[in-house]
mmCIF file as Biopython writes it, N, C-alpha, C and O atoms, coordinates in Angstrom:
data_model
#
loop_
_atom_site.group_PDB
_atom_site.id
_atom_site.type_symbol
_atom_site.label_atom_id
_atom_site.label_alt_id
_atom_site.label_comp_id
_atom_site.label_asym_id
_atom_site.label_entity_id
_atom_site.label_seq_id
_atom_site.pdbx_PDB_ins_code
_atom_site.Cartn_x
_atom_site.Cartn_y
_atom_site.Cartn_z
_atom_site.occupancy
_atom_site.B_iso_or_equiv
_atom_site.auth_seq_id
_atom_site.auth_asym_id
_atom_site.pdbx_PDB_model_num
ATOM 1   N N  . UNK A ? 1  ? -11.107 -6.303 -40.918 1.0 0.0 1  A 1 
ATOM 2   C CA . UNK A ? 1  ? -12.443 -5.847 -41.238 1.0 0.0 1  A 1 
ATOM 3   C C  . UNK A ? 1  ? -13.399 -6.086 -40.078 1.0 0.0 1  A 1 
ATOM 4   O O  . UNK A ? 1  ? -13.963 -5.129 -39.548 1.0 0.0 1  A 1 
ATOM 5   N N  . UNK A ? 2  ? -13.568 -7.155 -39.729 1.0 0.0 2  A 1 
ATOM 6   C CA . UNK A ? 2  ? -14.156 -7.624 -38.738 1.0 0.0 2  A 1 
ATOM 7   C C  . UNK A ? 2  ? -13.915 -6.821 -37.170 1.0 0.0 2  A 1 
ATOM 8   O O  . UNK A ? 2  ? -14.661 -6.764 -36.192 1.0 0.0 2  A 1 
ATOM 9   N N  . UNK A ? 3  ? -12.599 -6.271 -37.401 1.0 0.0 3  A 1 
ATOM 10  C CA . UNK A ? 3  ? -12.061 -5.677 -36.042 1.0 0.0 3  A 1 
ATOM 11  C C  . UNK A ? 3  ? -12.704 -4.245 -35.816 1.0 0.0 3  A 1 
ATOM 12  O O  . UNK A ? 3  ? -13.163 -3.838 -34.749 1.0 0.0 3  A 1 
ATOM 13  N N  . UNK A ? 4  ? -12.658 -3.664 -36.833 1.0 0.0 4  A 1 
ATOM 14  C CA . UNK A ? 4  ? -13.442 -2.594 -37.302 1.0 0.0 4  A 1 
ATOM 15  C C  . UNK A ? 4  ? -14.902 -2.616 -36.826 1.0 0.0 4  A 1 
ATOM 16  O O  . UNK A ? 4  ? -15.452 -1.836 -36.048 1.0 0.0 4  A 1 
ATOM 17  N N  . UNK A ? 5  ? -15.321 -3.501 -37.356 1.0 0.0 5  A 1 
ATOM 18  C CA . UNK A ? 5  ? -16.852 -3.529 -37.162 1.0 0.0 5  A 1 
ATOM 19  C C  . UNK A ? 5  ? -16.814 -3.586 -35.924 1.0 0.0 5  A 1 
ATOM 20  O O  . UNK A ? 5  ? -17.497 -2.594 -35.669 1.0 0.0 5  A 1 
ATOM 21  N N  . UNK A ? 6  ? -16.508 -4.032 -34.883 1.0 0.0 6  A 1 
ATOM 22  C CA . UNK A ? 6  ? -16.373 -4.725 -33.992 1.0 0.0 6  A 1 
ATOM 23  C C  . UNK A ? 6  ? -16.064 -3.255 -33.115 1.0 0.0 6  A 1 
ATOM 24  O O  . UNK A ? 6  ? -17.094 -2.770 -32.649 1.0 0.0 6  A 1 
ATOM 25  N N  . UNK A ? 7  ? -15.348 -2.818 -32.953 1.0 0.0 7  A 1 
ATOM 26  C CA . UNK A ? 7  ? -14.643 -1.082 -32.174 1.0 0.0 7  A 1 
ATOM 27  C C  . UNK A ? 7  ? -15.917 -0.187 -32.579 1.0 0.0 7  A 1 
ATOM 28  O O  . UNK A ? 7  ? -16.420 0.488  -31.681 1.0 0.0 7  A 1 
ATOM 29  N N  . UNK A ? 8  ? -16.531 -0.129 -34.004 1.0 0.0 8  A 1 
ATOM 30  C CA . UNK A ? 8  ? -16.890 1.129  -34.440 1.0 0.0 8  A 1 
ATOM 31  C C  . UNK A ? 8  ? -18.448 0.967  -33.376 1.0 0.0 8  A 1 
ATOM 32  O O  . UNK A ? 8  ? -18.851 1.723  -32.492 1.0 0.0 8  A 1 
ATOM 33  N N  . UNK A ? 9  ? -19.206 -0.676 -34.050 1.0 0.0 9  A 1 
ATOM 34  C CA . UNK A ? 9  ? -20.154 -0.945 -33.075 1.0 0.0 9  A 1 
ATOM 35  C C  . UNK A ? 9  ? -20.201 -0.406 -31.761 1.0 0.0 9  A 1 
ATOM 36  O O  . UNK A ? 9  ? -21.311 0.029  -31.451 1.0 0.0 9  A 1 
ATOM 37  N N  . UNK A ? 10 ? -19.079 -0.287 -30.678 1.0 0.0 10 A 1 
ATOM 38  C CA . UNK A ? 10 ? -18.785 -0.490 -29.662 1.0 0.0 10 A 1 
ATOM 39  C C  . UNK A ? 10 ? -18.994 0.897  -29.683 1.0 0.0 10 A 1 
ATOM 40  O O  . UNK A ? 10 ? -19.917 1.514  -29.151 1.0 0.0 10 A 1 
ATOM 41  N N  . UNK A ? 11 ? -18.063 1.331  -30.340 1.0 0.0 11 A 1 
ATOM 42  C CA . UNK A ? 11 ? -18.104 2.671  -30.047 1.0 0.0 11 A 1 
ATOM 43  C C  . UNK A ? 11 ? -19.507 3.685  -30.580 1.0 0.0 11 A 1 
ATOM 44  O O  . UNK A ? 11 ? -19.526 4.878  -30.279 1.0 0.0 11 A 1 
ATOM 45  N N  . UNK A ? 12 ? -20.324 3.228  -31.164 1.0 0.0 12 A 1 
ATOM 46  C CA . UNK A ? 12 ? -21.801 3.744  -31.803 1.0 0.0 12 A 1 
ATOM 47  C C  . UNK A ? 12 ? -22.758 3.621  -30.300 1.0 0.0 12 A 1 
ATOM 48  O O  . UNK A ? 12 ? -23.486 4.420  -29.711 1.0 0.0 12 A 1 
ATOM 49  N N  . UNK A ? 13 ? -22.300 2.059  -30.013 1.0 0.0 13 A 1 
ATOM 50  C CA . UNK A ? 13 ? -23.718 1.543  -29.155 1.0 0.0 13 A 1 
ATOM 51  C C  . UNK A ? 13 ? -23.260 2.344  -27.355 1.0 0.0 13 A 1 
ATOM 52  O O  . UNK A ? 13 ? -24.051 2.727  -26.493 1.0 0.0 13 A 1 
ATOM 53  N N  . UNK A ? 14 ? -21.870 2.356  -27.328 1.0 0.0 14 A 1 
ATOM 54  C CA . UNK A ? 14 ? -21.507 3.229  -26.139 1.0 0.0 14 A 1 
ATOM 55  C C  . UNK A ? 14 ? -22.032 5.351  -26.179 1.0 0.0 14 A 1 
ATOM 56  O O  . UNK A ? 14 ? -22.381 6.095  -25.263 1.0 0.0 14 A 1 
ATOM 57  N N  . UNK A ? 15 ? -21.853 5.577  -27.506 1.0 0.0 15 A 1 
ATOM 58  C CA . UNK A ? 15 ? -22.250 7.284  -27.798 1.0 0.0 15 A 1 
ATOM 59  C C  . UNK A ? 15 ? -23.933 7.049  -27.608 1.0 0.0 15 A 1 
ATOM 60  O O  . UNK A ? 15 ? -24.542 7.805  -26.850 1.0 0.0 15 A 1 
ATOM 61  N N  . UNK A ? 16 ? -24.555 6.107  -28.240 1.0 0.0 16 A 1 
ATOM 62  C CA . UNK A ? 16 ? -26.557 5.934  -27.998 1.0 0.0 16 A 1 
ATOM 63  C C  . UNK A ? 16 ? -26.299 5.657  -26.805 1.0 0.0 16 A 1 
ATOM 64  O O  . UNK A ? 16 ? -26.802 6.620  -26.227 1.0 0.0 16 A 1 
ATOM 65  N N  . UNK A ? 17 ? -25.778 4.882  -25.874 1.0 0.0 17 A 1 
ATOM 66  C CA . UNK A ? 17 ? -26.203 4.759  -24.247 1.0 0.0 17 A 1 
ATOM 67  C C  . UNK A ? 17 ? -26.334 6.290  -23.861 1.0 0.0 17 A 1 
ATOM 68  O O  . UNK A ? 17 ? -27.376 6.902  -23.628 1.0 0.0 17 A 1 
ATOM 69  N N  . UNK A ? 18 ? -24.642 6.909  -23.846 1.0 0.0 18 A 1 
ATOM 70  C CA . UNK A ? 18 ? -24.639 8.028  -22.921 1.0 0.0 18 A 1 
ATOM 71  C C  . UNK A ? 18 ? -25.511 9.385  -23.577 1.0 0.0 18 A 1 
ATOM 72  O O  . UNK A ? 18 ? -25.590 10.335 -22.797 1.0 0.0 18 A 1 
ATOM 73  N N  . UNK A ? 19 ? -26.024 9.526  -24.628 1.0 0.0 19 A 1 
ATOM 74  C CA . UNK A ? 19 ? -27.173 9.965  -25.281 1.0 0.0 19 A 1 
ATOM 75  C C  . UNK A ? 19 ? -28.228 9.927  -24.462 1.0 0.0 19 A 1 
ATOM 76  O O  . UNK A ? 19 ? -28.731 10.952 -24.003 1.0 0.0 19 A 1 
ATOM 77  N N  . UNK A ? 20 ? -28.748 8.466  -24.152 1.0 0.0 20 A 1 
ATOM 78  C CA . UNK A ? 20 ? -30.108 7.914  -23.963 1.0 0.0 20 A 1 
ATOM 79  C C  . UNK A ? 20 ? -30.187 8.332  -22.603 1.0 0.0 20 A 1 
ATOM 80  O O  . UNK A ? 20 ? -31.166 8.797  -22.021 1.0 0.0 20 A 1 
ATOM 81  N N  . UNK A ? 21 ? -28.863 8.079  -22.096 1.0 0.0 21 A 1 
ATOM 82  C CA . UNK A ? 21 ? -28.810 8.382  -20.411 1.0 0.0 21 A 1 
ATOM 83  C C  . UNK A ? 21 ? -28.851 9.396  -19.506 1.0 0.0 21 A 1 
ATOM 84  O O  . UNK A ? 21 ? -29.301 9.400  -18.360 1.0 0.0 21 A 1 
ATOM 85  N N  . UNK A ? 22 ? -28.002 10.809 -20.553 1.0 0.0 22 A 1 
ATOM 86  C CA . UNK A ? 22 ? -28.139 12.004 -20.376 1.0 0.0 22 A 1 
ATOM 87  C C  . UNK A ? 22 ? -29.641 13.041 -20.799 1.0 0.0 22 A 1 
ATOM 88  O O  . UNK A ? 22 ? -29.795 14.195 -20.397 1.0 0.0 22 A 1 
ATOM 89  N N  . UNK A ? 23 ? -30.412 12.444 -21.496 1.0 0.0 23 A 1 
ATOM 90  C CA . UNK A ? 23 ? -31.701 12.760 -22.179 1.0 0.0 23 A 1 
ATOM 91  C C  . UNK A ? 23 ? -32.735 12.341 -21.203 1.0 0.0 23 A 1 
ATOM 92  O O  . UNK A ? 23 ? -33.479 13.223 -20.776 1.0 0.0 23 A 1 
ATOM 93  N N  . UNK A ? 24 ? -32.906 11.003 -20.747 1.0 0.0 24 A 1 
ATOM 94  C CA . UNK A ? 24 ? -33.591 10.612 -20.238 1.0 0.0 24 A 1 
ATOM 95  C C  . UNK A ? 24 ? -33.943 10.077 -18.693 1.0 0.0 24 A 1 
ATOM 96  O O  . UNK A ? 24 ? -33.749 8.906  -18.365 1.0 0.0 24 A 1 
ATOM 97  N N  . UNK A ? 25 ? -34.422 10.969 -17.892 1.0 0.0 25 A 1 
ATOM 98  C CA . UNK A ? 25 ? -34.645 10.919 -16.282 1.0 0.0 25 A 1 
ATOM 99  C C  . UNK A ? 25 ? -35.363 9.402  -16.328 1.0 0.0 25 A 1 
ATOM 100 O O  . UNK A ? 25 ? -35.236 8.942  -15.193 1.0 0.0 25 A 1 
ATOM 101 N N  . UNK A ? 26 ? -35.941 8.612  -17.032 1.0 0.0 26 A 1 
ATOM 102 C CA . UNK A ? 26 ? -36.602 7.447  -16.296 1.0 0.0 26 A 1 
ATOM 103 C C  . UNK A ? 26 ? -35.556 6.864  -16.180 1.0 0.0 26 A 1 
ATOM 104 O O  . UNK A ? 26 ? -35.076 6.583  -15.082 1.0 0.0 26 A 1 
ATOM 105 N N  . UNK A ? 27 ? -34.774 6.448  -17.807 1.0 0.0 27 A 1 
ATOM 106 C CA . UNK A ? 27 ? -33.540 5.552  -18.026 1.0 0.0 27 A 1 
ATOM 107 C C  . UNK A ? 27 ? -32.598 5.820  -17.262 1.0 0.0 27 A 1 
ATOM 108 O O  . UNK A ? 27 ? -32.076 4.746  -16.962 1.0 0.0 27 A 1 
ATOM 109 N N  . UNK A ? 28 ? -32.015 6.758  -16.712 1.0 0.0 28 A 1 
ATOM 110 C CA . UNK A ? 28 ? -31.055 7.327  -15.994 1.0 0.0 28 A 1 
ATOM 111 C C  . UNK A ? 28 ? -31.794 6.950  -14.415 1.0 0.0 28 A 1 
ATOM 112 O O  . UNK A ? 28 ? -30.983 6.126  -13.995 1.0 0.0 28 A 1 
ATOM 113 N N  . UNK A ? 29 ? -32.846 7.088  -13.341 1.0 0.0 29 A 1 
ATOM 114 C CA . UNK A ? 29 ? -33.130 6.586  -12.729 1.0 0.0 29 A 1 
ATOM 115 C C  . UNK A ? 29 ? -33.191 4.953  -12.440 1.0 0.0 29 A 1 
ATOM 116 O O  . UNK A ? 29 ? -32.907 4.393  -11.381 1.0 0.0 29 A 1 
ATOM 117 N N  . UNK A ? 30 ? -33.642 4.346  -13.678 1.0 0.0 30 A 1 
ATOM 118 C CA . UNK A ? 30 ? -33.301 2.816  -13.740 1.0 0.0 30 A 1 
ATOM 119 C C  . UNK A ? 30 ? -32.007 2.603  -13.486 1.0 0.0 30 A 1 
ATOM 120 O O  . UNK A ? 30 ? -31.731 1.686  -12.713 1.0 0.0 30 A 1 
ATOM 121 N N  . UNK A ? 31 ? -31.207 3.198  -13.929 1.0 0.0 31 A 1 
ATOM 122 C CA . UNK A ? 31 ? -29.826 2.450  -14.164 1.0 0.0 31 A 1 
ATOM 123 C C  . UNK A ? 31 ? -29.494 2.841  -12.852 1.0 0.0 31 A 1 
ATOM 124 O O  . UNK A ? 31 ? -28.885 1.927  -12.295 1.0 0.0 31 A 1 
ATOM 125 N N  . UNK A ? 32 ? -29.655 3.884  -12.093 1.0 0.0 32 A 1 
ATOM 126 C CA . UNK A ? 32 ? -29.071 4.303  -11.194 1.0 0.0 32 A 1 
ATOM 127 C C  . UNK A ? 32 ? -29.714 3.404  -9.443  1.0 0.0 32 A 1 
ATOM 128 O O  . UNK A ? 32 ? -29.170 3.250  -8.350  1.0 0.0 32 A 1 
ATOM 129 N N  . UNK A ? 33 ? -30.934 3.055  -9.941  1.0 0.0 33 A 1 
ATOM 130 C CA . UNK A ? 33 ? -31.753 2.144  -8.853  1.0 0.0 33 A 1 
ATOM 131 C C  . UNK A ? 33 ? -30.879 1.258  -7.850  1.0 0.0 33 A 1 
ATOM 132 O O  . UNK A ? 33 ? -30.995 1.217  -6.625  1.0 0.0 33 A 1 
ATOM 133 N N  . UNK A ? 34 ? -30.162 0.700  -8.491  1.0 0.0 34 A 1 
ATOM 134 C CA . UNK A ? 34 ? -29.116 -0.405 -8.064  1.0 0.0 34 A 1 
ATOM 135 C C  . UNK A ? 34 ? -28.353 -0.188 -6.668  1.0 0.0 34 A 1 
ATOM 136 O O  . UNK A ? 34 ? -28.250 -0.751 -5.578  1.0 0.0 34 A 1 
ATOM 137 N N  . UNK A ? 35 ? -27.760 1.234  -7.495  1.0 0.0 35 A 1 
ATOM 138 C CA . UNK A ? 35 ? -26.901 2.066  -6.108  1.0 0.0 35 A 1 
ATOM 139 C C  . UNK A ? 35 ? -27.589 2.525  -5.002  1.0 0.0 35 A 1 
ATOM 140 O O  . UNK A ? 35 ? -27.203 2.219  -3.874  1.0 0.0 35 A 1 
ATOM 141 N N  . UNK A ? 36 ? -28.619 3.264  -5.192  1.0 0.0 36 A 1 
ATOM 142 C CA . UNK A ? 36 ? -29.820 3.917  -4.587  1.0 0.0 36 A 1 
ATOM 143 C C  . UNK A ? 36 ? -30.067 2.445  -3.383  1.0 0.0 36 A 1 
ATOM 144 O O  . UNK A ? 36 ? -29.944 2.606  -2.169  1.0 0.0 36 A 1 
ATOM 145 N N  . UNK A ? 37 ? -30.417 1.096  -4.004  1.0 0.0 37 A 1 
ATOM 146 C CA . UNK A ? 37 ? -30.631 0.309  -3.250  1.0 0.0 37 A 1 
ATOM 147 C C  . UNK A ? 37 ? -29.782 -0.384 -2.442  1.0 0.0 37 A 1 
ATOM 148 O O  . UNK A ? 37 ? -30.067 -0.845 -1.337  1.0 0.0 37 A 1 
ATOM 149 N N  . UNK A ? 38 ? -28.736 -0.453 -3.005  1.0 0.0 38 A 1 
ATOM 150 C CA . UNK A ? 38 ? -27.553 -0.704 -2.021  1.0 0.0 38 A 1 
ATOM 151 C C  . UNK A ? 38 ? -27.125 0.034  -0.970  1.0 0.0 38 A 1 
ATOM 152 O O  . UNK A ? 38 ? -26.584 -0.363 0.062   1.0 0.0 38 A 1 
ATOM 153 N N  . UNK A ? 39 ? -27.396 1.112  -1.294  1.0 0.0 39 A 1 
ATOM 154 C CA . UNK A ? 39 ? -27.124 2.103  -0.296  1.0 0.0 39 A 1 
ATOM 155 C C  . UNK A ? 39 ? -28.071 2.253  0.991   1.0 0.0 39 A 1 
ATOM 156 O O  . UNK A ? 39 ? -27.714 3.020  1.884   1.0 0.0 39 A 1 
ATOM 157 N N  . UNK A ? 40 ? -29.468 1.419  1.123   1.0 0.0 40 A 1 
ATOM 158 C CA . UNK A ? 40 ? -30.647 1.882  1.670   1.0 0.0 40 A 1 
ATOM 159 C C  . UNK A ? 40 ? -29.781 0.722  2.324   1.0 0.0 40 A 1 
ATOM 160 O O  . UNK A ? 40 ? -29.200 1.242  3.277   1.0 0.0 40 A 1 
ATOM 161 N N  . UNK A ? 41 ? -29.320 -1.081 2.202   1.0 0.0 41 A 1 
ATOM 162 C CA . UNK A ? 41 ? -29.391 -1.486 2.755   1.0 0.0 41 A 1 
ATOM 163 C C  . UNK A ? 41 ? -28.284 -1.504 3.470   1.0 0.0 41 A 1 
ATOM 164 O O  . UNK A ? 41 ? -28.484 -1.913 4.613   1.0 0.0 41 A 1 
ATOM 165 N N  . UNK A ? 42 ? -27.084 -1.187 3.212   1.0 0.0 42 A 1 
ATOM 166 C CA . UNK A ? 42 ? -26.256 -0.774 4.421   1.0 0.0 42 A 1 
ATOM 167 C C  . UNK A ? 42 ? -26.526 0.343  5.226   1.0 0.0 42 A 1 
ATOM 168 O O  . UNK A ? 42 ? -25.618 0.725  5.965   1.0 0.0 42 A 1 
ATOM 169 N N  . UNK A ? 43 ? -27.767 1.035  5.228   1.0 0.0 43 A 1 
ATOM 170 C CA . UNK A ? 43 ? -27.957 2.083  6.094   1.0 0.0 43 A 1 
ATOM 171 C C  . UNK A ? 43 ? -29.043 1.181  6.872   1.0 0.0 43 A 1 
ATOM 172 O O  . UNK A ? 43 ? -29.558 1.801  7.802   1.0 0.0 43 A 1 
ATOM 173 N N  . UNK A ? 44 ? -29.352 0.313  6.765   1.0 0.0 44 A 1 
ATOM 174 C CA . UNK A ? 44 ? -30.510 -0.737 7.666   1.0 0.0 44 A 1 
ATOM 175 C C  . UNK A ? 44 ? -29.358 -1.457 8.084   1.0 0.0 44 A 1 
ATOM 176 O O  . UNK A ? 44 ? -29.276 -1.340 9.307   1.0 0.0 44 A 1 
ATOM 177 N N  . UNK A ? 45 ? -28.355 -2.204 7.594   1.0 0.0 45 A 1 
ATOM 178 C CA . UNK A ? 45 ? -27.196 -2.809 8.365   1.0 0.0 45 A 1 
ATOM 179 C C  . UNK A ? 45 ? -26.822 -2.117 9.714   1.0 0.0 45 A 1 
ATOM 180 O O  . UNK A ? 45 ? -27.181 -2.451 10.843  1.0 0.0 45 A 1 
ATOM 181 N N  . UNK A ? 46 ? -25.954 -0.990 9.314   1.0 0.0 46 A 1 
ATOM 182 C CA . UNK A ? 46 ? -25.620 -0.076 10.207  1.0 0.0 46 A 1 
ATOM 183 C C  . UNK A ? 46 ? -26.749 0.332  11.153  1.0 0.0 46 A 1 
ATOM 184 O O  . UNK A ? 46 ? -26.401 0.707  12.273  1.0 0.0 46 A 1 
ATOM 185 N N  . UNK A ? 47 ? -27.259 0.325  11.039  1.0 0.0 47 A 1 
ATOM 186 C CA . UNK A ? 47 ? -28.489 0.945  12.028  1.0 0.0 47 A 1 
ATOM 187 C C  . UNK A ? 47 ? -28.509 -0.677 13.057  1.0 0.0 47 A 1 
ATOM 188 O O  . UNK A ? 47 ? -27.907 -0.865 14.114  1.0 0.0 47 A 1 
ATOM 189 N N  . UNK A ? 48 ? -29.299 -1.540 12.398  1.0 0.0 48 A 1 
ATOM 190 C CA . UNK A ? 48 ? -29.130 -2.731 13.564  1.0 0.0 48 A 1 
ATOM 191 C C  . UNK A ? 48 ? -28.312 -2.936 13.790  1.0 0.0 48 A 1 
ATOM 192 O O  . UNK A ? 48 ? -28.402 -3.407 14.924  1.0 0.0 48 A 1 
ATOM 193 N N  . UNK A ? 49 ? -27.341 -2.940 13.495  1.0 0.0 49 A 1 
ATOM 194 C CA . UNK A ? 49 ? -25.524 -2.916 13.848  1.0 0.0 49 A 1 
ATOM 195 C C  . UNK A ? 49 ? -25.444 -1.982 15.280  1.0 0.0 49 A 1 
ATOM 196 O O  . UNK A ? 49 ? -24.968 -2.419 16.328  1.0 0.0 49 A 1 
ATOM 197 N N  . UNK A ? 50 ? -25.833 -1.033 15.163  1.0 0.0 50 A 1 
ATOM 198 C CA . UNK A ? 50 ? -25.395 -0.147 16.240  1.0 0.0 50 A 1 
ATOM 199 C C  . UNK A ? 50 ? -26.713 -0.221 17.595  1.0 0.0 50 A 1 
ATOM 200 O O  . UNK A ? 50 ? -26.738 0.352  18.685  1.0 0.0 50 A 1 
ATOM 201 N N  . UNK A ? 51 ? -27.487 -0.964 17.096  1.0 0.0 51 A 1 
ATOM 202 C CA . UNK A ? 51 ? -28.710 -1.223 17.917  1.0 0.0 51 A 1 
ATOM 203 C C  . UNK A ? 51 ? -28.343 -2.623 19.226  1.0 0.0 51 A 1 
ATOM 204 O O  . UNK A ? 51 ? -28.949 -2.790 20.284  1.0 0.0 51 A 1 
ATOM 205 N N  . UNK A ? 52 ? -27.258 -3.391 18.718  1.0 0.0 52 A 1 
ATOM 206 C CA . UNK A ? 52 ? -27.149 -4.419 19.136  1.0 0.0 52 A 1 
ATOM 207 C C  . UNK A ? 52 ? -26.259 -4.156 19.973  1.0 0.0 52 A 1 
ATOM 208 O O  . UNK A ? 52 ? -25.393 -3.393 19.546  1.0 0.0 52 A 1 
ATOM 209 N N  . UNK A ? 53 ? -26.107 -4.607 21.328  1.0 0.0 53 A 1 
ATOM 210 C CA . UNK A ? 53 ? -25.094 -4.509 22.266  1.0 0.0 53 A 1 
ATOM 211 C C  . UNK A ? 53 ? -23.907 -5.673 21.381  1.0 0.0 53 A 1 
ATOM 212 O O  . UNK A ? 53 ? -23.976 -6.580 20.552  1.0 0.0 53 A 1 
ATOM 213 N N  . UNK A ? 54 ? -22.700 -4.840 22.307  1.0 0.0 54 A 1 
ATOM 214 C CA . UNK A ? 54 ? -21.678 -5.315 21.539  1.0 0.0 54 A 1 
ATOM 215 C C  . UNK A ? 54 ? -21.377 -6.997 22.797  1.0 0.0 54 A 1 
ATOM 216 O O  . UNK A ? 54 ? -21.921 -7.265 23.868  1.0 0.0 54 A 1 
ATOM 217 N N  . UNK A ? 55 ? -20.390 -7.704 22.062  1.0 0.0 55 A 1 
ATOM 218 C CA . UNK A ? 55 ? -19.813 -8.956 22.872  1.0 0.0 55 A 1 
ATOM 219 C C  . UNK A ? 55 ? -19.354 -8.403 24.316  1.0 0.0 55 A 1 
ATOM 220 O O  . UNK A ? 55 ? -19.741 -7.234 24.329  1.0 0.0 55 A 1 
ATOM 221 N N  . UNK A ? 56 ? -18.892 -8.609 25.197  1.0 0.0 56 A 1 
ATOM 222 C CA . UNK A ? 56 ? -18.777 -8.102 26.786  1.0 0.0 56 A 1 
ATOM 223 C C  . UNK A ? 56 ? -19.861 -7.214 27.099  1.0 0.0 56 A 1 
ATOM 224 O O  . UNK A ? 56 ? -20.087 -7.106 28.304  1.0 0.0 56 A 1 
ATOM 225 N N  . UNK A ? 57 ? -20.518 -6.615 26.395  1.0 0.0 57 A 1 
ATOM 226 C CA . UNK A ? 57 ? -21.095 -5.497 27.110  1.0 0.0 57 A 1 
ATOM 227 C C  . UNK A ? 57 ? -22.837 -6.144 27.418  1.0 0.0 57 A 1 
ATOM 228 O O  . UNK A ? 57 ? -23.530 -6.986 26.847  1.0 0.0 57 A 1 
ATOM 229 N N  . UNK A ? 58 ? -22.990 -5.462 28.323  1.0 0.0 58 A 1 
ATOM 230 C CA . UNK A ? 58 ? -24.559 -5.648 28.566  1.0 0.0 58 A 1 
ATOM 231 C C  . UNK A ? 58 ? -25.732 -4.813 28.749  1.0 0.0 58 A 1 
ATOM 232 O O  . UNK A ? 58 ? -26.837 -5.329 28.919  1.0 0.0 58 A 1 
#
């Protein structure tokens, strides 16, 4: 019984996410922020990365 509840929940509160997510440009921007920001900072990595002379070189 308990196992039940337990899957069906799961499976209710997973169908309202991708609902909420596909409906909604703010919620769907939030969630997506994360990547968006990760992504900015390996493009600032890479950039001073390639700014810096390498070891032997001058």
């Amino acid at each position: 019984m308990i196992t039940s509840i337990i899957v069906w929940g799961s499976l209710f509160a997973a169908v309202a996410f991708t609902v909420v997510y596909l409906l909604s440009p703010r919620i769907r921007a939030q969630v997506e922020q994360p990547k968006h920001q990760f992504q900015r900072q390996l493009e600032s990595f890479d950039n001073s990365a390639a700014q810096e002379p390498k070891r032997g070189q001058q």
